[in-house]
C-alpha positions as CSV (number, residue, x, y, z in Angstrom):
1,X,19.9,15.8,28.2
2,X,17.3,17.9,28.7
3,X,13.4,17.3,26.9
4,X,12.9,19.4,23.9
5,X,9.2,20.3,23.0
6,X,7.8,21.0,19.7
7,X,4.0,23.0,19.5
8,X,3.2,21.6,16.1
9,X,0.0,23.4,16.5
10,X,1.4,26.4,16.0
11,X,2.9,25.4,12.7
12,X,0.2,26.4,10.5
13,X,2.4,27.6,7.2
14,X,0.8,26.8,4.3
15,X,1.5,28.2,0.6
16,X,-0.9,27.6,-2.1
17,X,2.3,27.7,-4.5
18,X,4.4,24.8,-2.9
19,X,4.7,22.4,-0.2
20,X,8.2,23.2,1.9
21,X,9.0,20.4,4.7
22,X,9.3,22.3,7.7
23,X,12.3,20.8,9.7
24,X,11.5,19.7,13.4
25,X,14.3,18.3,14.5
26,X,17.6,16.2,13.1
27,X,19.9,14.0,14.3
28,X,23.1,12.9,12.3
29,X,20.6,9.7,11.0
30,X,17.1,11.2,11.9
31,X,15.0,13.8,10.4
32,X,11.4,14.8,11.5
33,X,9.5,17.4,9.6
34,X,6.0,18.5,9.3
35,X,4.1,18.9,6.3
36,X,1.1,21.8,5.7
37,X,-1.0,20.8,2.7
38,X,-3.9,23.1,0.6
39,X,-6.6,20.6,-0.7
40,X,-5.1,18.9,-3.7
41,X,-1.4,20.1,-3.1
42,X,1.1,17.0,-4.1
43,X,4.2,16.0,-2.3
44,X,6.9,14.6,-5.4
45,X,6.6,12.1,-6.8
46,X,10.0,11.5,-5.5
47,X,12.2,8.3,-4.8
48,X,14.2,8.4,-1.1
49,X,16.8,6.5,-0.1
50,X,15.5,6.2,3.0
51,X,13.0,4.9,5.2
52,X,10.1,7.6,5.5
53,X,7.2,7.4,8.2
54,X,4.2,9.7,7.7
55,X,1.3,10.4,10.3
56,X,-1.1,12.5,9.1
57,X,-1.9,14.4,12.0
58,X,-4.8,16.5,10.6
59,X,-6.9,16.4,7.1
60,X,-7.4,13.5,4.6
61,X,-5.0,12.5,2.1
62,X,-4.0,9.9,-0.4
63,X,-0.4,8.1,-1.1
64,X,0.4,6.5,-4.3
65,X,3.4,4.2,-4.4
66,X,5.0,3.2,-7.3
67,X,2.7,5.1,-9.6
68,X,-0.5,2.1,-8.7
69,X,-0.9,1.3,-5.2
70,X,-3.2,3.8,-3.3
71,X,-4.0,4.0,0.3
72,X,-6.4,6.7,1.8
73,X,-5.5,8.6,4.9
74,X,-7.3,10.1,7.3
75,X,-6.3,12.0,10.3
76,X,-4.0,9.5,12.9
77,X,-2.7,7.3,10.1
78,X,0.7,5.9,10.0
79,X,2.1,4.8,6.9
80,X,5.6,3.2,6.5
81,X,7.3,3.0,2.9
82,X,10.8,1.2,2.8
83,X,13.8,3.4,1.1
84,X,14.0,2.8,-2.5
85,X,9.9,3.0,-3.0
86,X,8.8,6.0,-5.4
87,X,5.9,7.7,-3.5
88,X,3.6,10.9,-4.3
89,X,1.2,12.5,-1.4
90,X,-1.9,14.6,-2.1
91,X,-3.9,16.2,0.0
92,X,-7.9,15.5,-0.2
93,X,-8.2,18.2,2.6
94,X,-6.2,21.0,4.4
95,X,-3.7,18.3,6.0
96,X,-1.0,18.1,8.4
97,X,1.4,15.3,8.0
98,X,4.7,14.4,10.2
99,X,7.2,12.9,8.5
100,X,10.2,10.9,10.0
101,X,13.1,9.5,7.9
102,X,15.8,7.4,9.0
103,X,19.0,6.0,7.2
């Protein structure tokens, strides 16, 4: 197997209409994708059945869980939310966030 790299850098697509995952690489139980956010652009809410890991590689952001719990982000944060877990993202700045679900 050889290494694969990804120049995330260069990933810059953002749309001031909606926030599209862009797909990094998948496996048959793994997914990573990266997320480009405008200033207040939200991600769901939305409920996955999954695991989801986010690191917010760039930018400041805020997740809601369940509708009450808040956590702030800011650029190197790694948040974990367990499958099952309604969760909404919104960006407090232009942000850049990884996201890695596993079944």
């Amino acid at each position: 197997m050889s290494m694969q790299v990804i120049d995330t850098e260069s990933m810059q697509k953002v749309s001031a209409k909606e926030v599209k995952p862009i797909p990094l690489y998948q496996l048959e139980n793994l997914l990573i994708s990266l997320l480009c956010l405008e200033v207040n652009q939200i991600v769901g809410p939305c409920t996955m059945t999954n695991q989801v890991i986010y690191l917010m590689l760039s930018g400041k952001g805020e997740l809601i869980v369940t509708g009450e719990e808040r956590q702030f982000l800011n650029s190197g944060s790694l948040i974990v939310i367990p499958a099952g877990v309604e969760r909404m993202l919104l960006a407090k700045e232009q942000s850049r966030v990884l996201t890695i679900q596993s079944s």
